[in-house]
Residue frames as a rotation matrix with the C-alpha (Angstrom) as fourth column:
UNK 1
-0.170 0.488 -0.856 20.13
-0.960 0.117 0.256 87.59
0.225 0.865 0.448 -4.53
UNK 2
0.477 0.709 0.519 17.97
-0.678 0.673 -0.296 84.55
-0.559 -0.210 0.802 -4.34
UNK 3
-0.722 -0.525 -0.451 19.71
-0.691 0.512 0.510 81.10
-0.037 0.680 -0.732 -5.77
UNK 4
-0.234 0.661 -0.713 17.27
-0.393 0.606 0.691 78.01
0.889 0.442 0.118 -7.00
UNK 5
-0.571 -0.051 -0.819 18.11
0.439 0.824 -0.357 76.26
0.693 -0.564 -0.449 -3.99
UNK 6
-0.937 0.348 -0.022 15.90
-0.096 -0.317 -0.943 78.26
-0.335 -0.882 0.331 -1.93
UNK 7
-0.156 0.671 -0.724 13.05
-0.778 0.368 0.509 76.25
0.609 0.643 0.465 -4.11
UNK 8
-0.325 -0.041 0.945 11.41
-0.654 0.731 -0.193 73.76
-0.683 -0.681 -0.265 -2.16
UNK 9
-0.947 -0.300 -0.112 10.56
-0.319 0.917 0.238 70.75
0.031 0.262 -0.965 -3.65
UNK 10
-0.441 0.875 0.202 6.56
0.808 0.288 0.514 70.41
0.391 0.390 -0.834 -5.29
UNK 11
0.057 0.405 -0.913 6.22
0.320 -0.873 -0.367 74.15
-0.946 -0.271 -0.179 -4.22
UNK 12
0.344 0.290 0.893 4.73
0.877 -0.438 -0.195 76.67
0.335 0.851 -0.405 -6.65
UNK 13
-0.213 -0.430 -0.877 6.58
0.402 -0.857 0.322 80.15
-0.890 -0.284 0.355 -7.33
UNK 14
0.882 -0.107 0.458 6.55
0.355 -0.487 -0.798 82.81
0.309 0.867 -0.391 -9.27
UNK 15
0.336 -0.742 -0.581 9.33
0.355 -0.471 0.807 83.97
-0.872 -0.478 0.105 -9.89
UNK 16
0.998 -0.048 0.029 11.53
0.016 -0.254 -0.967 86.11
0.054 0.966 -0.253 -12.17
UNK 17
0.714 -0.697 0.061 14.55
0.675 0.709 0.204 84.57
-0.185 -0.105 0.977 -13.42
UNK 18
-0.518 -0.704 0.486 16.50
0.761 -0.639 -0.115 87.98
0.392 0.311 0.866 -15.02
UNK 19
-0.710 -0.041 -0.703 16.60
0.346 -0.890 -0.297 91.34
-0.613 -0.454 0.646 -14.19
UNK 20
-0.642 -0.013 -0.766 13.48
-0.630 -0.560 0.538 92.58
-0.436 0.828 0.351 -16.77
UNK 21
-0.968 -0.147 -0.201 12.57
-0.178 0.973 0.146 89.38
0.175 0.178 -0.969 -17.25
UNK 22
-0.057 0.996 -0.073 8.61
-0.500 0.035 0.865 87.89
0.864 0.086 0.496 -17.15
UNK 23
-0.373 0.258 0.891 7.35
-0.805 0.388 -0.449 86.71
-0.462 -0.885 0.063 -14.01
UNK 24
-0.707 -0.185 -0.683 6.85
-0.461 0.852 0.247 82.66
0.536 0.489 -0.688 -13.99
UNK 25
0.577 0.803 0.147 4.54
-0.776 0.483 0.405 79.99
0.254 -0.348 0.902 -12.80
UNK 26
-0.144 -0.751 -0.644 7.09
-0.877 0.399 -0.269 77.47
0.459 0.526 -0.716 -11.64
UNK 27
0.911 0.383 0.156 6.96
-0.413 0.852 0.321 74.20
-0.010 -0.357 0.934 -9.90
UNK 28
-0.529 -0.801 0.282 10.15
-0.834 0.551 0.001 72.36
-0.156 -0.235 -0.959 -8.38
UNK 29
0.728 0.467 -0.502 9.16
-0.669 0.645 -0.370 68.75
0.151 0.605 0.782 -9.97
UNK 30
0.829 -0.269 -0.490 12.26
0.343 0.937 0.067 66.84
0.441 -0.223 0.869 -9.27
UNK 31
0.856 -0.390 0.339 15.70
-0.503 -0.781 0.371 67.29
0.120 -0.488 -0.865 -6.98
UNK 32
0.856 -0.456 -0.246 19.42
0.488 0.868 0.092 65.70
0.171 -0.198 0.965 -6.64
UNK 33
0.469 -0.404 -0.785 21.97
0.797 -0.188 0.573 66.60
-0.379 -0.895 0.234 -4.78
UNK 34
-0.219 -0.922 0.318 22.81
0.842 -0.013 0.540 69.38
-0.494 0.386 0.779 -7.00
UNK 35
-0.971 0.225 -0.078 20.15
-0.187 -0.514 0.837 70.33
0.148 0.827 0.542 -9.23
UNK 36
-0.330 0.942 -0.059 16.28
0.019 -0.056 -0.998 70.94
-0.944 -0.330 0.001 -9.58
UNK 37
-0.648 0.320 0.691 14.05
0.759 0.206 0.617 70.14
0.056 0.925 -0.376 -12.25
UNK 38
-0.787 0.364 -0.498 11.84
-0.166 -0.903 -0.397 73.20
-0.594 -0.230 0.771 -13.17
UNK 39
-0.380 0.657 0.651 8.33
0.914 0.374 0.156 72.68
-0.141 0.655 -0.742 -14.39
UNK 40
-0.971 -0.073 -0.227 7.43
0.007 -0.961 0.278 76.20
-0.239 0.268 0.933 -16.26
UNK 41
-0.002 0.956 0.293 3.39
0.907 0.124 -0.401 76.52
-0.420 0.265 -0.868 -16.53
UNK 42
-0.487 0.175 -0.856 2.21
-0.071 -0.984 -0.161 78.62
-0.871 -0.017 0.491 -19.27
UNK 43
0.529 0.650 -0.546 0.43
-0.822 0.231 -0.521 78.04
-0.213 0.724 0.656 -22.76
UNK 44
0.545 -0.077 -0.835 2.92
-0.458 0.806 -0.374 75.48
0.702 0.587 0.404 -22.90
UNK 45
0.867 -0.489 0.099 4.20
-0.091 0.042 0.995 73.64
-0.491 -0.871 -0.008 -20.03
UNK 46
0.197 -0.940 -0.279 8.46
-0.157 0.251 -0.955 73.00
0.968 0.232 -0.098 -20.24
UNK 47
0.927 -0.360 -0.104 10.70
0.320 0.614 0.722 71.29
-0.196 -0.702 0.685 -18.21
UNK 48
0.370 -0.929 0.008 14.59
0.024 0.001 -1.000 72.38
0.929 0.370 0.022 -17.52
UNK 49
0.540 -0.378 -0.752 17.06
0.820 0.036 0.571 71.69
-0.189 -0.925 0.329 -14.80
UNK 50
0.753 -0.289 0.591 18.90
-0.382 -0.924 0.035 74.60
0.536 -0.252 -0.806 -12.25
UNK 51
-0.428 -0.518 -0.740 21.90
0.606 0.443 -0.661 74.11
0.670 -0.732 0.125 -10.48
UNK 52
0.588 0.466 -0.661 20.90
0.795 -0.181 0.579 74.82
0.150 -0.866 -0.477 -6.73
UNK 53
0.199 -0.238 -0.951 23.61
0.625 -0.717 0.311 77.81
-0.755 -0.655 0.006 -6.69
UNK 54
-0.471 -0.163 0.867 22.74
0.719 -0.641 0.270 79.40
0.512 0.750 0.420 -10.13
UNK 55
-0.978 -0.116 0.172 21.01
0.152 -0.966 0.208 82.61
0.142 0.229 0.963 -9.41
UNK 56
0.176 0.868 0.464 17.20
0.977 -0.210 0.024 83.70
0.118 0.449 -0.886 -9.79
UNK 57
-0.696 -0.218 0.684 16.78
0.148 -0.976 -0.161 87.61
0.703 -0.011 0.711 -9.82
UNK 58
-0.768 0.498 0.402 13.84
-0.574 -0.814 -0.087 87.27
0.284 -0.298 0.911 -8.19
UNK 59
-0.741 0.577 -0.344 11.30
0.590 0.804 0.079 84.60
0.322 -0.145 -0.936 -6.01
UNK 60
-0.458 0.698 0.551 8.22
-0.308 -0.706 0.638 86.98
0.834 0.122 0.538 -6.05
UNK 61
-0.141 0.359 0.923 6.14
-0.909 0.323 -0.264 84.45
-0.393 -0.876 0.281 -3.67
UNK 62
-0.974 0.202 -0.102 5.32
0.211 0.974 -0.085 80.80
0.082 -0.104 -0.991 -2.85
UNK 63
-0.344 0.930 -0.127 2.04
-0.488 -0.061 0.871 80.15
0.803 0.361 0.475 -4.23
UNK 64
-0.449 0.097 0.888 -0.60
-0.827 0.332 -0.454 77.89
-0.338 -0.938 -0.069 -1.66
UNK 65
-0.884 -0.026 0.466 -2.44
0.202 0.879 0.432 75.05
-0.421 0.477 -0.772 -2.44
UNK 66
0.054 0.931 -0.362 -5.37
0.537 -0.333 -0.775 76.96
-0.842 -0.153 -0.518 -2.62
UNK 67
0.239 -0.309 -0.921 -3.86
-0.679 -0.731 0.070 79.82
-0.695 0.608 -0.384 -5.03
UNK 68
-0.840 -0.527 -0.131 -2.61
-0.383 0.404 0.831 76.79
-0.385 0.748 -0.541 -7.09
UNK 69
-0.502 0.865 0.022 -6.17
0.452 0.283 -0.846 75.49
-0.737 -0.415 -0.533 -6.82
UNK 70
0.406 0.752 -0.519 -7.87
0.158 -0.617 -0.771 78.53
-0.900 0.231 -0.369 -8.57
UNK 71
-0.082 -0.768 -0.635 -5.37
-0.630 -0.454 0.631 78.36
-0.772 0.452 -0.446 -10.99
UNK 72
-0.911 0.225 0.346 -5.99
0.338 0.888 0.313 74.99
-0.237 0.402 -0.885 -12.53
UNK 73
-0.126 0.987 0.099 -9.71
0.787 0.160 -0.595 75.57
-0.604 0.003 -0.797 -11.92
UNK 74
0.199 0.357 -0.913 -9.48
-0.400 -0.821 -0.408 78.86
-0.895 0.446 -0.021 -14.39
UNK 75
-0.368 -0.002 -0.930 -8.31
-0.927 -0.080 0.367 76.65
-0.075 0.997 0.027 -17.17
UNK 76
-0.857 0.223 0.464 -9.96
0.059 0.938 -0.341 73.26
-0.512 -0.265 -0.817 -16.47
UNK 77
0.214 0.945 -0.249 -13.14
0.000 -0.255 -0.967 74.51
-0.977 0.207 -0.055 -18.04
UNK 78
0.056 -0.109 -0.992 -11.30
-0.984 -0.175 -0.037 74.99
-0.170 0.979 -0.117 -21.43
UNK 79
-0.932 -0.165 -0.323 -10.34
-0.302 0.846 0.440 71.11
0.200 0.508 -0.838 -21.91
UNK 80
-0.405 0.851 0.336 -13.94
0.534 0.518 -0.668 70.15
-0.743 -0.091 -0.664 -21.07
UNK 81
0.067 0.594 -0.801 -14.99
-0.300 -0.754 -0.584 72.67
-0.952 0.279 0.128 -23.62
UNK 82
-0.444 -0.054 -0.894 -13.34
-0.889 0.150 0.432 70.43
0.111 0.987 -0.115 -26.39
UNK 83
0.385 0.604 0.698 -15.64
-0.214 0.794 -0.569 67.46
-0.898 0.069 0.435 -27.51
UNK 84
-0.554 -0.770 0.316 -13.77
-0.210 0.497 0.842 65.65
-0.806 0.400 -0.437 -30.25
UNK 85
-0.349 0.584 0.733 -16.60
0.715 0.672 -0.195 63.35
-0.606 0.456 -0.652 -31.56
UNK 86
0.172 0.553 -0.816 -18.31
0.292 -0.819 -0.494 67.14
-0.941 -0.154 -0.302 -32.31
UNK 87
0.496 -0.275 -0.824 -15.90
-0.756 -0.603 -0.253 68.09
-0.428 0.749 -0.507 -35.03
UNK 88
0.792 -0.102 -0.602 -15.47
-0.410 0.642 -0.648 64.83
0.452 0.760 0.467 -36.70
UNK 89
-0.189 -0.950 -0.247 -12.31
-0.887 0.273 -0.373 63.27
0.422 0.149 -0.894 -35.08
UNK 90
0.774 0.616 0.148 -12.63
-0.605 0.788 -0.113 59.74
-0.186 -0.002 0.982 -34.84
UNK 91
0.011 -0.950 0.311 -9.48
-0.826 0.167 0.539 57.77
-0.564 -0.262 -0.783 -33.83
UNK 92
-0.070 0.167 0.983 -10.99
0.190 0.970 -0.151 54.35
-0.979 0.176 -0.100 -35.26
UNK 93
0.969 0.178 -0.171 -11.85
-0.162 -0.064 -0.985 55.91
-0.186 0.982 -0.033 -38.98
UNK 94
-0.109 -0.983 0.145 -8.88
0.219 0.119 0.969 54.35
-0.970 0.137 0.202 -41.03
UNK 95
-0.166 -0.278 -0.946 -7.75
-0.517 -0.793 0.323 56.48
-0.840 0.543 -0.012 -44.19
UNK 96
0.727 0.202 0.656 -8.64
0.180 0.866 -0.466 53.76
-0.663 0.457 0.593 -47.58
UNK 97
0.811 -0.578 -0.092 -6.00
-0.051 0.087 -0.995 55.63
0.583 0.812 0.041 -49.71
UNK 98
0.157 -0.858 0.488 -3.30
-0.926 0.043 0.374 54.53
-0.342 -0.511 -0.789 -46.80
UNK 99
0.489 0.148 0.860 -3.59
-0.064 0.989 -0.133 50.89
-0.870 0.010 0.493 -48.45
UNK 100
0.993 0.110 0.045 -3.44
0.086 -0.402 -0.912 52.42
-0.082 0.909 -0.408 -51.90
UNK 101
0.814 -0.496 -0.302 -0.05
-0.570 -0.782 -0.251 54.46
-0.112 0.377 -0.920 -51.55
UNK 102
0.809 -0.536 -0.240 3.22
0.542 0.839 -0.048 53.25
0.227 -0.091 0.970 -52.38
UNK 103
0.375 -0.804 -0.462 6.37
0.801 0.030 0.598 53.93
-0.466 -0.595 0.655 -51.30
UNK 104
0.911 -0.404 -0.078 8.50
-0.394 -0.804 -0.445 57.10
0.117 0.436 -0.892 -52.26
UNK 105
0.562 -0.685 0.464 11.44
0.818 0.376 -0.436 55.97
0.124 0.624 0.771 -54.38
């Protein structure tokens, strides 16, 4: 069985951490003489640290830069797809009943 520490450092894996378990997007993101930060891509990105001789069940493959490449570039279109100004948000409009309110007693 596969332990963290065979993570390299800014490589992409998938990998699946339990037996059963979902297959990951991961990213090694930081390293010390012990432990690895884990950057988890998925609808939401997370961060958590591994020791280098916990376990994994499973390092599926090391992604390339290319494969990481097409990856980005399938959601990269969605943040250009939001336009702010479009649907009214406007960082500079200030609220007139924020002057108004008073403390809560």
């Amino acid at each position: 069985m596969a332990t963290y520490e065979n993570l390299e450092l800014d490589h992409y894996y998938l990998i699946r951490e339990t037996e059963g378990g979902e297959i990951t997007l991961t990213q090694v993101v930081l390293e010390t003489a012990k432990s690895l930060l884990l950057l988890y891509i998925d609808e939401v990105e997370t961060t958590a640290w591994k020791k280098k001789d916990d376990f994994v069940f499973e390092i599926v493959e090391e992604l390339t830069q290319e494969q990481v490449d097409e990856y980005e570039d399938l959601f990269e279109d969605d943040d250009e797809d939001w336009n702010f100004d479009e649907i009214g948000f406007d960082d500079d409009e200030e609220d007139e009943d924020d002057e108004e309110d008073e403390p809560i007693k």
